[in-house]
Backbone as JSON Lines, residues from 0, in Angstrom:
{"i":0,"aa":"X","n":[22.87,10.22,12.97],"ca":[22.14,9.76,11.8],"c":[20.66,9.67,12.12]}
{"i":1,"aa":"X","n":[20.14,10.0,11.36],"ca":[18.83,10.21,11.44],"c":[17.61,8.47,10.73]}
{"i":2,"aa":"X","n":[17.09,8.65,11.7],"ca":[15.59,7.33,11.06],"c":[14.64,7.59,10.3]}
{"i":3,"aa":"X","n":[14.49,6.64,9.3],"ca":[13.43,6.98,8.56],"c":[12.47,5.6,8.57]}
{"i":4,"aa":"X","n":[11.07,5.69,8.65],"ca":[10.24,4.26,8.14],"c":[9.28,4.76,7.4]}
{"i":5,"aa":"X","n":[9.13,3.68,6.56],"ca":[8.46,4.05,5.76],"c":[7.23,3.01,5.27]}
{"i":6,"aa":"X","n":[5.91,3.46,4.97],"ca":[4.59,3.2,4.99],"c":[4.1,2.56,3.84]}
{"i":7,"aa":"X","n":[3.82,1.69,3.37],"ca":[3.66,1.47,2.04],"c":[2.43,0.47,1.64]}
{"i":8,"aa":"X","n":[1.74,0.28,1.0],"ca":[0.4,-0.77,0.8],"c":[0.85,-1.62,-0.73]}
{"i":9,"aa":"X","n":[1.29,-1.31,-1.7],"ca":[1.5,-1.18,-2.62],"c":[2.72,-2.29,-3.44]}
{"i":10,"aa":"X","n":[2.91,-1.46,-4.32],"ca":[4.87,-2.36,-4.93],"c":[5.39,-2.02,-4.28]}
{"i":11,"aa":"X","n":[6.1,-0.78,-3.79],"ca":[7.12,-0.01,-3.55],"c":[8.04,0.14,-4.3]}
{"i":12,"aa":"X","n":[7.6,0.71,-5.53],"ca":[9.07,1.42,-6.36],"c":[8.98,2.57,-5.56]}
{"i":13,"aa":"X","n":[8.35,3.31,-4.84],"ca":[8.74,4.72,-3.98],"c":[9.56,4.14,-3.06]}
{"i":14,"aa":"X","n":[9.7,3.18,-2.11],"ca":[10.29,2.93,-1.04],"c":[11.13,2.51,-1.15]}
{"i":15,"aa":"X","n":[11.79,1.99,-2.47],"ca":[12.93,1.07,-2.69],"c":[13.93,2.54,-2.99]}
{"i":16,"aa":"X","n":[13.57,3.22,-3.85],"ca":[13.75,4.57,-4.23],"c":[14.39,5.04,-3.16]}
{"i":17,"aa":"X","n":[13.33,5.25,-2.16],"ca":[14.15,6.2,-0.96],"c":[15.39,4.78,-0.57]}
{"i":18,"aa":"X","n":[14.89,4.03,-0.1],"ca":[15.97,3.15,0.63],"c":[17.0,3.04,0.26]}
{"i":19,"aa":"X","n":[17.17,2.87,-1.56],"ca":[18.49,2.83,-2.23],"c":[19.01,4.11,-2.31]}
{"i":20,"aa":"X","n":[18.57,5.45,-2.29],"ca":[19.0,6.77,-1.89],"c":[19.54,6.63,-0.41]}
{"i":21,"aa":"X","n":[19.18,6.08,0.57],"ca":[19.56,6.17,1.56],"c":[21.09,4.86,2.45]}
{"i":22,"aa":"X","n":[21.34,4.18,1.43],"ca":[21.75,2.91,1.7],"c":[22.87,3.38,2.08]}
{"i":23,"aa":"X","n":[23.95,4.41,1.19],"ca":[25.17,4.38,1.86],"c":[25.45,5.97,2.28]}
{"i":24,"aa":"X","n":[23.85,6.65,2.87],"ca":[23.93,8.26,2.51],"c":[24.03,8.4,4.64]}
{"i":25,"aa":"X","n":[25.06,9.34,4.76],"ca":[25.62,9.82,6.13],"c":[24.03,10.56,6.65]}
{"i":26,"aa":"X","n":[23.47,11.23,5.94],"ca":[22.32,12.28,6.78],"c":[21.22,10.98,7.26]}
{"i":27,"aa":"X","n":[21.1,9.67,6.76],"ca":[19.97,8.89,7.11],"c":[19.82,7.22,7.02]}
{"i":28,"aa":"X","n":[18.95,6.4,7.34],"ca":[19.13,5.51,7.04],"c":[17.22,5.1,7.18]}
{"i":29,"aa":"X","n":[17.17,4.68,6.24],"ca":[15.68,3.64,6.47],"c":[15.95,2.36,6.8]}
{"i":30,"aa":"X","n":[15.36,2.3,8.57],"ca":[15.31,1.54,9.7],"c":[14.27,0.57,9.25]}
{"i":31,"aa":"X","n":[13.19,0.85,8.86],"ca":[11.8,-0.16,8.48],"c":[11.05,0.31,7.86]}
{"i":32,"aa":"X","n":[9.95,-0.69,6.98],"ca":[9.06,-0.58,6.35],"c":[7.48,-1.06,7.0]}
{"i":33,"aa":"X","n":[6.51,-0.81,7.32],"ca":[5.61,-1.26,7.26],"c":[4.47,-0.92,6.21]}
{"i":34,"aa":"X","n":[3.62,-2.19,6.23],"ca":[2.42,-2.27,5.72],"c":[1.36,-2.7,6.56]}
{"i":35,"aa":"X","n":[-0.04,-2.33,5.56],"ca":[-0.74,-2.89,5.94],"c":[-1.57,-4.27,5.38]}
{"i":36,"aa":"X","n":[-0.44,-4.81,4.82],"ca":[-0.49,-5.72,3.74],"c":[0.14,-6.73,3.67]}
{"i":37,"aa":"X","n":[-0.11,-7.92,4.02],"ca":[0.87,-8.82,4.26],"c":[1.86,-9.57,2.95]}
{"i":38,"aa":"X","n":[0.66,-9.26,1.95],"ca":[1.09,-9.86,0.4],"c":[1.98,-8.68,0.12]}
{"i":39,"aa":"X","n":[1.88,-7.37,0.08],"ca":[2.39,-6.22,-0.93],"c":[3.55,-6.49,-1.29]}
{"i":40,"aa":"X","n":[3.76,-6.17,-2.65],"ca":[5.39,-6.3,-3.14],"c":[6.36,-5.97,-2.67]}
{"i":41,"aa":"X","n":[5.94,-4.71,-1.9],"ca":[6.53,-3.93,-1.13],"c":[7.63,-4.47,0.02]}
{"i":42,"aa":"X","n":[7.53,-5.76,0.7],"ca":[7.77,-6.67,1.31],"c":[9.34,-7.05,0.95]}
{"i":43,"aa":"X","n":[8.98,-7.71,-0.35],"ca":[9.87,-8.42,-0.89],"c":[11.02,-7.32,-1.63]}
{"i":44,"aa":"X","n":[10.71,-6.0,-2.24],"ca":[11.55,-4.94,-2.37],"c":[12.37,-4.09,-1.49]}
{"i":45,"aa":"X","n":[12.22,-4.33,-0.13],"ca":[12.81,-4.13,0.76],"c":[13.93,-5.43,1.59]}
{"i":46,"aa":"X","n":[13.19,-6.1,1.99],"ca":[14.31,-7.74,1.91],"c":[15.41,-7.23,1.04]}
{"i":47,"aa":"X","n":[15.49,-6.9,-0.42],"ca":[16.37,-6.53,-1.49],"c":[17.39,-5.51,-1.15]}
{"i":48,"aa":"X","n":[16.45,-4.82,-0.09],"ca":[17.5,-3.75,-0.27],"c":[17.93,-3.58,1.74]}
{"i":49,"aa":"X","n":[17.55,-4.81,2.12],"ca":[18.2,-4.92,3.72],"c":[17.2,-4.26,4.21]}
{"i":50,"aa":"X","n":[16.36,-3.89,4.25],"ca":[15.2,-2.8,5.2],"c":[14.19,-4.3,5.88]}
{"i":51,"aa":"X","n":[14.06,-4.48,6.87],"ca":[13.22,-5.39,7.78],"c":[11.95,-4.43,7.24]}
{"i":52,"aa":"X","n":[11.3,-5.4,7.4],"ca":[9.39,-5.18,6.98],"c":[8.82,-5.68,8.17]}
{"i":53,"aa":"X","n":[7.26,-4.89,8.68],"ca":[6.97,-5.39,9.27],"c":[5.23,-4.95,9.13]}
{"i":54,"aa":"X","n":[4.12,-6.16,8.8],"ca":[2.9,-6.04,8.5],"c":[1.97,-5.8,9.8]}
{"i":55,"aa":"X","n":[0.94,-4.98,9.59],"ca":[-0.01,-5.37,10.66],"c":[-1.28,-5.3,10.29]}
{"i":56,"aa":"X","n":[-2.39,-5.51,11.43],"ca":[-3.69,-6.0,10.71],"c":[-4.8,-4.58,10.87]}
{"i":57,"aa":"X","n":[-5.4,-4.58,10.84],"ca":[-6.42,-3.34,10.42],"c":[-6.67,-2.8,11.99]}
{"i":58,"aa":"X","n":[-6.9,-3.66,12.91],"ca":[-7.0,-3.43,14.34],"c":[-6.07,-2.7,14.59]}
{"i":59,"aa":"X","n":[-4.72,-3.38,14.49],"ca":[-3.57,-3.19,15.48],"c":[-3.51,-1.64,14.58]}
{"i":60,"aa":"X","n":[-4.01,-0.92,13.78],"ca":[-3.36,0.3,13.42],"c":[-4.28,1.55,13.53]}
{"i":61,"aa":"X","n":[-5.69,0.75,13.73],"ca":[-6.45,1.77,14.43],"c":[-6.3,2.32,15.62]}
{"i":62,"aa":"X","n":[-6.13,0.85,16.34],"ca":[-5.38,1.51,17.9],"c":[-4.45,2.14,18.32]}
{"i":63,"aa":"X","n":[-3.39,1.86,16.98],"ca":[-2.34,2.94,17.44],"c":[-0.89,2.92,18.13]}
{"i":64,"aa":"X","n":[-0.97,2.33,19.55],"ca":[-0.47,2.25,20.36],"c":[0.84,1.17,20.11]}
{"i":65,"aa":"X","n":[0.63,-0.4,19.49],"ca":[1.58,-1.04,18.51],"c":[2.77,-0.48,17.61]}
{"i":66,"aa":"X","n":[1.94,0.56,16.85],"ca":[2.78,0.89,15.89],"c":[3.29,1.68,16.19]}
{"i":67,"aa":"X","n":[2.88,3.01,17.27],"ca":[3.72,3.69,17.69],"c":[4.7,3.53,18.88]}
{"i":68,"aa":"X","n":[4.71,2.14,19.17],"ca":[5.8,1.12,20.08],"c":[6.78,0.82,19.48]}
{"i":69,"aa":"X","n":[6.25,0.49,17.93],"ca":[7.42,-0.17,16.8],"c":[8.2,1.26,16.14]}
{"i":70,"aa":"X","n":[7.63,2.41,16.16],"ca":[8.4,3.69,15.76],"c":[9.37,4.07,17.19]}
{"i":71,"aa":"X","n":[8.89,3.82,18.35],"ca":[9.74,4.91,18.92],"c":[10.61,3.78,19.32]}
{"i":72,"aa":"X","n":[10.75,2.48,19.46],"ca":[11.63,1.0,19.93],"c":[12.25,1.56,18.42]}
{"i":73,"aa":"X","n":[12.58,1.88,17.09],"ca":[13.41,2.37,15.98],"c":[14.57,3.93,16.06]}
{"i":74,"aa":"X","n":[13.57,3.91,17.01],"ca":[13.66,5.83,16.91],"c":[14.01,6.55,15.92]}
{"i":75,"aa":"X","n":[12.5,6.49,15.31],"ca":[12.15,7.2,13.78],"c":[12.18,8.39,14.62]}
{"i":76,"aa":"X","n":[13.1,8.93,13.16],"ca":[12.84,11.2,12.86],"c":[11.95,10.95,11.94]}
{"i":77,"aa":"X","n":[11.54,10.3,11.04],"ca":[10.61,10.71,9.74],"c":[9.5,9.45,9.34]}
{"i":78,"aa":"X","n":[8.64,9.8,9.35],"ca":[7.38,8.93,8.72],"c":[7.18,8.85,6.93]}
{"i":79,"aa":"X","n":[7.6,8.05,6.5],"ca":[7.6,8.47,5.15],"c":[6.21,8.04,4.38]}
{"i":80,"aa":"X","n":[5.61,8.22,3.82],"ca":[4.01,7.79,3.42],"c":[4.76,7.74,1.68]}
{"i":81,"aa":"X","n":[4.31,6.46,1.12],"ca":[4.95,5.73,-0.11],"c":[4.01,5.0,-1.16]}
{"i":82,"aa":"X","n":[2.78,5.46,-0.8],"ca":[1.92,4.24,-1.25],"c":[0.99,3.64,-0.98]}
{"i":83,"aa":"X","n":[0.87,4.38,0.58],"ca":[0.35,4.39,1.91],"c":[-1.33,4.49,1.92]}
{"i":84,"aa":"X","n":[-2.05,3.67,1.83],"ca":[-3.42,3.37,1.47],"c":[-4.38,4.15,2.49]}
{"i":85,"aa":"X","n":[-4.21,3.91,3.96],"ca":[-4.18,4.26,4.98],"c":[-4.28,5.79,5.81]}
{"i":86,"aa":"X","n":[-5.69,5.98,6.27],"ca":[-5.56,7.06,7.0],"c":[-4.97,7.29,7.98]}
{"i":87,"aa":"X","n":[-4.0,8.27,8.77],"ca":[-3.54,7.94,9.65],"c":[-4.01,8.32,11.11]}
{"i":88,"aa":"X","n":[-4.14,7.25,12.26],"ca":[-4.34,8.0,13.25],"c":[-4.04,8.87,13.88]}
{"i":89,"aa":"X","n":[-4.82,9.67,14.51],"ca":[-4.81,10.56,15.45],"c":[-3.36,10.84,16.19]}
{"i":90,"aa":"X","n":[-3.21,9.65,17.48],"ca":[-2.15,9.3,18.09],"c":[-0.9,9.2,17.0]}
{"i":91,"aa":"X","n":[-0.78,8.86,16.41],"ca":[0.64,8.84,15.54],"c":[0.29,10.38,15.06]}
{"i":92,"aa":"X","n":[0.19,10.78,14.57],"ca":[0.34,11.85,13.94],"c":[0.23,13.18,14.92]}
{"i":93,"aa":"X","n":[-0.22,12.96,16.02],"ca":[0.09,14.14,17.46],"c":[1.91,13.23,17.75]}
{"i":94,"aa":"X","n":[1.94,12.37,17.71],"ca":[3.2,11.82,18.33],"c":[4.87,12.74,17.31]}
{"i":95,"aa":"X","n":[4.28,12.38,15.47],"ca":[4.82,12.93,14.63],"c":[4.62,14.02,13.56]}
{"i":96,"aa":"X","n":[4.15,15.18,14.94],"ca":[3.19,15.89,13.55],"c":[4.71,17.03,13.36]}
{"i":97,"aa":"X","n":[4.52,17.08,11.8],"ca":[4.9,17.45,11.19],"c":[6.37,16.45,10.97]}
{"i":98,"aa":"X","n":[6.55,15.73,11.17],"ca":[7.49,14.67,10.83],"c":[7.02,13.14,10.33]}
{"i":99,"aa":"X","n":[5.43,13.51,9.1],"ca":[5.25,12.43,8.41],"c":[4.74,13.32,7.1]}
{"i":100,"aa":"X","n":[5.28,12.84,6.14],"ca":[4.8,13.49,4.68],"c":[4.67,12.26,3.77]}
{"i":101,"aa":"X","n":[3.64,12.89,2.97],"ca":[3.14,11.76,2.16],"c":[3.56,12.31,0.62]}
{"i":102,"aa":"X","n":[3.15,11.55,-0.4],"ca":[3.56,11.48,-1.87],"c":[2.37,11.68,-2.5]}
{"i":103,"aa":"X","n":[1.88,12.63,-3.17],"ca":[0.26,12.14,-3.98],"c":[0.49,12.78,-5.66]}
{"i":104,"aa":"X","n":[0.12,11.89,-6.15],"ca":[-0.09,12.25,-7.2],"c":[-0.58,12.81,-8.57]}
{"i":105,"aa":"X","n":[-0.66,14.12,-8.09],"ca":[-1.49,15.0,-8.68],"c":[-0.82,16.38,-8.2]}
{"i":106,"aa":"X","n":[-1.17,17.74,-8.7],"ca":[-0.96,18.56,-8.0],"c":[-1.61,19.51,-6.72]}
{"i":107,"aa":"X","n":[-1.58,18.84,-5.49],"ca":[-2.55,19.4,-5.32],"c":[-2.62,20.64,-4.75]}
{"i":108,"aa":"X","n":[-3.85,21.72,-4.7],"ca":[-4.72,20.9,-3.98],"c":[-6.22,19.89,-4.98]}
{"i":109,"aa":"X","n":[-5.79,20.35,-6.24],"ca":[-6.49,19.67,-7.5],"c":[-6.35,17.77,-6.76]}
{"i":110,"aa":"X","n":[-7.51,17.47,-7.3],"ca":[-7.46,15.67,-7.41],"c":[-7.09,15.09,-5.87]}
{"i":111,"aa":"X","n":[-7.28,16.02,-4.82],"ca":[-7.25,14.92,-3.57],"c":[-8.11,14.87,-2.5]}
{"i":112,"aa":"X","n":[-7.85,14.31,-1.66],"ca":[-9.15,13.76,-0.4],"c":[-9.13,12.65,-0.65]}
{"i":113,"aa":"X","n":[-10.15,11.99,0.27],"ca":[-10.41,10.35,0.54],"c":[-10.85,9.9,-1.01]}
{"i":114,"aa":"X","n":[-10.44,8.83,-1.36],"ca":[-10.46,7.94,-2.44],"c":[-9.66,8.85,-3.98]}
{"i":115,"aa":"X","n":[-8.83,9.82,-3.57],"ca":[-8.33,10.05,-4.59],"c":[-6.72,9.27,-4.5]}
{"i":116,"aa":"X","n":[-6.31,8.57,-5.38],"ca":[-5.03,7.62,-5.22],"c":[-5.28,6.79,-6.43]}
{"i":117,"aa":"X","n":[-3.88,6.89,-6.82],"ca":[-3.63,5.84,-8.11],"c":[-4.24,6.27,-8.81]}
{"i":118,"aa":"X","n":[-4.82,5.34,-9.72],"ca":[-5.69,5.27,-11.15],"c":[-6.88,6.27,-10.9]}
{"i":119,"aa":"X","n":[-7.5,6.2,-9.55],"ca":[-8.5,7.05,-9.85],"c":[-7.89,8.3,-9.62]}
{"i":120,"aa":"X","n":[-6.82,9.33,-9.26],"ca":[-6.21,10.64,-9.42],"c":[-6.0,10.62,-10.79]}
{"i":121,"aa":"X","n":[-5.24,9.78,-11.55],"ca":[-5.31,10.05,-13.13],"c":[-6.37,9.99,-14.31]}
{"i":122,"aa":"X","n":[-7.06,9.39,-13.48],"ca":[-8.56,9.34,-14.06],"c":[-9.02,10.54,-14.14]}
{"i":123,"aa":"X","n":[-9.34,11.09,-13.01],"ca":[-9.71,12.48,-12.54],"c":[-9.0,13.72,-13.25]}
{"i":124,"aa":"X","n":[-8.22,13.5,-13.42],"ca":[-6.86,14.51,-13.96],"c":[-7.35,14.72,-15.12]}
{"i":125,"aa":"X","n":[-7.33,13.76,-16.37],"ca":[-7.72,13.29,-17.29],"c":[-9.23,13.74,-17.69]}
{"i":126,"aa":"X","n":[-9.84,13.47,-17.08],"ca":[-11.55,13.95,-17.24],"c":[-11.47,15.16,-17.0]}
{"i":127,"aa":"X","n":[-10.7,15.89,-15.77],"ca":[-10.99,17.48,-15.76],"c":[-10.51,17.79,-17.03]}
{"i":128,"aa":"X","n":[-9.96,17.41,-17.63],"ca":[-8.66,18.25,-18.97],"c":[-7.94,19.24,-18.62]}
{"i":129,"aa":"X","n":[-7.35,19.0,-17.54],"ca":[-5.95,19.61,-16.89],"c":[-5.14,18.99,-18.52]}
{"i":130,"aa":"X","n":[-4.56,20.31,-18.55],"ca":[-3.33,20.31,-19.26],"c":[-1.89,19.7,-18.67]}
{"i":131,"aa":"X","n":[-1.82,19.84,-17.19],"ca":[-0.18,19.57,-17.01],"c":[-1.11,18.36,-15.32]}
{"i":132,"aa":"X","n":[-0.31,17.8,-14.63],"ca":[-0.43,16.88,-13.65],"c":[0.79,17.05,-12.78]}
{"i":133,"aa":"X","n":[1.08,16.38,-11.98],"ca":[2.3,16.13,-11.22],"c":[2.2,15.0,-10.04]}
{"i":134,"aa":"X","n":[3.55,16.08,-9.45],"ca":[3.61,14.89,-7.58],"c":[3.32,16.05,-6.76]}
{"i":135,"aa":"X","n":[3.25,15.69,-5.6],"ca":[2.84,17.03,-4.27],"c":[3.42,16.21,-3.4]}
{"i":136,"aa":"X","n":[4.33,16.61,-2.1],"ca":[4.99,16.01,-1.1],"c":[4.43,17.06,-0.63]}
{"i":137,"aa":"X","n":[4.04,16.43,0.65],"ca":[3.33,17.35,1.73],"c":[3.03,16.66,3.0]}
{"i":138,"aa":"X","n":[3.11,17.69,4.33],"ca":[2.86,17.19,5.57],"c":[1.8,16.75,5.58]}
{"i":139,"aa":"X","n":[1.79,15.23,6.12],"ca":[0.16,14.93,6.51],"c":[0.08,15.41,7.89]}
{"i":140,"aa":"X","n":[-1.33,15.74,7.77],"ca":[-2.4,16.3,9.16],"c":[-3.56,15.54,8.88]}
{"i":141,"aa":"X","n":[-4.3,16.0,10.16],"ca":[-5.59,14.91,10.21],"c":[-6.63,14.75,8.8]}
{"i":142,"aa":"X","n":[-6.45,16.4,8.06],"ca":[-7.38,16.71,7.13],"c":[-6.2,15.45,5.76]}
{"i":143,"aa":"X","n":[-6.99,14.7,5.54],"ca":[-6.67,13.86,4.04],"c":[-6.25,14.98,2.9]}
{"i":144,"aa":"X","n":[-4.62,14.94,2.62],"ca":[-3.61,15.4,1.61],"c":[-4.33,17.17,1.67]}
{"i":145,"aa":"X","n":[-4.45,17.72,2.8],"ca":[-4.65,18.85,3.3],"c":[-3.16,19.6,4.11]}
{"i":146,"aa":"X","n":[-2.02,19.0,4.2],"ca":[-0.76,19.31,5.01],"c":[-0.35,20.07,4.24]}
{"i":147,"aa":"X","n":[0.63,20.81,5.03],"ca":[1.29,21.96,4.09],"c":[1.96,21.45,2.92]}
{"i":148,"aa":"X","n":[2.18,22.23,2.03],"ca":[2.73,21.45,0.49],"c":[4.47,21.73,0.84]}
{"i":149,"aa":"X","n":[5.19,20.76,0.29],"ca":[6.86,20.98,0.88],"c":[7.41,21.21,-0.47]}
{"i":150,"aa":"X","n":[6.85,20.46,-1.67],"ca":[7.28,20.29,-2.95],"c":[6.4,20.17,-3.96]}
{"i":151,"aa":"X","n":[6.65,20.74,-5.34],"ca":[5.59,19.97,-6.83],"c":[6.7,19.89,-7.91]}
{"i":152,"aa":"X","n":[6.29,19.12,-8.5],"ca":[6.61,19.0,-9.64],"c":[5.73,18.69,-10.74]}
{"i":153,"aa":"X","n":[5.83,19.13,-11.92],"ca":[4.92,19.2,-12.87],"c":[5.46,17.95,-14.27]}
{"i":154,"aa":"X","n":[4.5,17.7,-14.74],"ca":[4.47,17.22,-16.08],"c":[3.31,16.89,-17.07]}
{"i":155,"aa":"X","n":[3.65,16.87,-18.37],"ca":[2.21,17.94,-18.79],"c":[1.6,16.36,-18.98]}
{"i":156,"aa":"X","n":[-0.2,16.73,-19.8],"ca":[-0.83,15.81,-19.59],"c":[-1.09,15.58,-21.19]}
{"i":157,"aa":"X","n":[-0.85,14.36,-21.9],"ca":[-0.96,14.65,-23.63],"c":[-2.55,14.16,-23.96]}
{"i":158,"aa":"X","n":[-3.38,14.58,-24.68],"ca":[-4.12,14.6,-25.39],"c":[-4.84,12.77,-25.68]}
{"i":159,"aa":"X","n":[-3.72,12.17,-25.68],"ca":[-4.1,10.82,-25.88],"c":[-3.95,10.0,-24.53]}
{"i":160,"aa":"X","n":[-3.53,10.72,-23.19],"ca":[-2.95,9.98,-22.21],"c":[-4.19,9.36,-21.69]}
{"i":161,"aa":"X","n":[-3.78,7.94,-20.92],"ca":[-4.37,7.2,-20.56],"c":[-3.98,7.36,-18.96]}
{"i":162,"aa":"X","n":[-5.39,6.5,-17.97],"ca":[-4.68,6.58,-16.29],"c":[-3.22,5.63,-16.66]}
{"i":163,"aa":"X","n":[-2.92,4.88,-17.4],"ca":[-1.89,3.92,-17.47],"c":[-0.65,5.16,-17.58]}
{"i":164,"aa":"X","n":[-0.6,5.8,-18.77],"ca":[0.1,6.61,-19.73],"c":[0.94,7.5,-18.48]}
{"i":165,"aa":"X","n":[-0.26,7.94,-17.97],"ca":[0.15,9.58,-17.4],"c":[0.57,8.65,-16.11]}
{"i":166,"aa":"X","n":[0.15,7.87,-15.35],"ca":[0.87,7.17,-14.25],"c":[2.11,7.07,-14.28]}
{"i":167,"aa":"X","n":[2.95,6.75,-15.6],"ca":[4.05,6.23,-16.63],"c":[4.83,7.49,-15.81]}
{"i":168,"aa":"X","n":[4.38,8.78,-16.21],"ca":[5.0,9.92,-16.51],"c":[4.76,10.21,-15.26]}
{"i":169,"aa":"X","n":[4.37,10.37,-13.97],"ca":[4.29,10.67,-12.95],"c":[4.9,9.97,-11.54]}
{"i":170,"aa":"X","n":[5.28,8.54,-12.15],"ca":[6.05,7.33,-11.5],"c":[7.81,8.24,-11.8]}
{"i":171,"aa":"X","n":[8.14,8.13,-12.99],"ca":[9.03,9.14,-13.12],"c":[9.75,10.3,-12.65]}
{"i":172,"aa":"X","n":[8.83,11.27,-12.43],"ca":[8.87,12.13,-11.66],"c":[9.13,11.85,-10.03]}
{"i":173,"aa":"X","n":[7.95,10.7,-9.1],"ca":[8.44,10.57,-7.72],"c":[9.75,10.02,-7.54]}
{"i":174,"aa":"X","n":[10.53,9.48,-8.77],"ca":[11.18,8.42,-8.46],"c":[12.51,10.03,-8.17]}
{"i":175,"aa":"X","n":[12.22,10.17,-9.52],"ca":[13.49,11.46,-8.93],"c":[13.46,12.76,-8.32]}
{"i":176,"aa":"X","n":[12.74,12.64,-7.88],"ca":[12.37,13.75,-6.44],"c":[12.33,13.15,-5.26]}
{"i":177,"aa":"X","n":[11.27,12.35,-5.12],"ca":[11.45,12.3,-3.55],"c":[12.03,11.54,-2.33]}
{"i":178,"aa":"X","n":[13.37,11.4,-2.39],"ca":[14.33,10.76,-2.36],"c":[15.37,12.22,-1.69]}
{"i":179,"aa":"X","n":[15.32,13.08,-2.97],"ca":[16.24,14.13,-2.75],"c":[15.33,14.86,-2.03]}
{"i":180,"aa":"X","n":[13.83,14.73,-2.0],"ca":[13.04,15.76,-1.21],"c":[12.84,15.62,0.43]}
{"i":181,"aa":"X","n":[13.22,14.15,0.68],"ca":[13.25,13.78,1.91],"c":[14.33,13.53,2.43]}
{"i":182,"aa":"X","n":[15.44,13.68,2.07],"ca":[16.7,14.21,2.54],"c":[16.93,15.85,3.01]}
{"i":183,"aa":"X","n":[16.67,16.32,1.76],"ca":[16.45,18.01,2.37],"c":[15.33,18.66,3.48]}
{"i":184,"aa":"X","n":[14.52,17.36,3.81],"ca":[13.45,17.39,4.93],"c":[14.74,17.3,6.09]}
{"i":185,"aa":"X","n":[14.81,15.78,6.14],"ca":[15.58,15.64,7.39],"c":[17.17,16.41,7.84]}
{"i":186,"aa":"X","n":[17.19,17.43,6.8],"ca":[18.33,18.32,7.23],"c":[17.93,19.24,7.88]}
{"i":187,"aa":"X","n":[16.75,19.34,8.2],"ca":[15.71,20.72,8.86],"c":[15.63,20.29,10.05]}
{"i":188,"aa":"X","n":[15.85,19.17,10.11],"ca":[15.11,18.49,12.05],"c":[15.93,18.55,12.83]}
């Protein structure tokens, strides 16, 4: 059986998502959650669903060396990025490269790089007058939502949509993809 942890800043309706996909599934199990957030909802949505959480502080994740103590003491196969605010270091990502993919919302390579996330990707979306939007699952590498693309999915963008609206319609979409998209990951490893 394979490990999964997963990264989150946020609520975590993505992480609860995977976890409850994964709760009684033979190919995997999500071992832990971290943040970098001691408040995030994210916390308390996992407690729910049996996944141990575990926070750290802005130091301990620059350095590196902590968190990649707390991945390999799990023995994670997969880095899951959920919400994940956070650039990632260097050291983790030579440790798991190509065994951490992130979630963004948009299609990209439209709407990403540093400070594109959340409200401001639908913002952006919205002001270009893109007709359609989506999700992108893709390997992270050092370059910010630059990893190879694994998955998209599309959904269009209406005329009256708001960052609220089209978030609506794009929350939707991760919820039922990437779950099944990171299962068909860890059948590759």
């Amino acid at each position: 059986m394979k490990h999964i942890a997963i990264f989150a800043s946020g609520t975590g309706s993505n992480a609860l998502a995977i976890a409850q996909h994964f709760a009684d599934n033979p190919v995997a199990t999500v071992k832990i959650a971290l943040s970098n957030r001691a408040n995030a909802a994210v916390h308390d949505k996992m407690k729910t669903a049996g996944v141990p959480t575990v926070s750290f502080s802005r130091e301990q994740w620059l350095q590196g060396d902590e968190i990649l103590d707390l991945l390999h003491a799990n023995d994670i196969d997969l880095i899951v990025l959920a919400g994940f605010l956070c650039i990632i270091p260097d050291t983790i990502i030579s440790a798991y490269e190509r065994r951490i993919i992130n979630i963004h919302p948009s299609l990209l390579p439209r709407h990403g790089g540093p400070g594109m996330w959340g409200h401001h990707v639908h913002q952006a979306v919205i002001d270009a007058g893109d007709n359609q939007s989506g999700i992108t699952i893709h390997h992270v590498t050092t370059e910010v939502d630059g990893g190879k693309i694994i998955f998209q999915a599309t959904c269009p963008v209406m005329p009256d949509d708001t960052p609220d609206t089209l978030a609506e319609r794009i929350h939707g979409l991760e919820h039922a993809h990437f779950p099944a998209v990171v299962e068909q990951l860890l059948n590759t490893l």
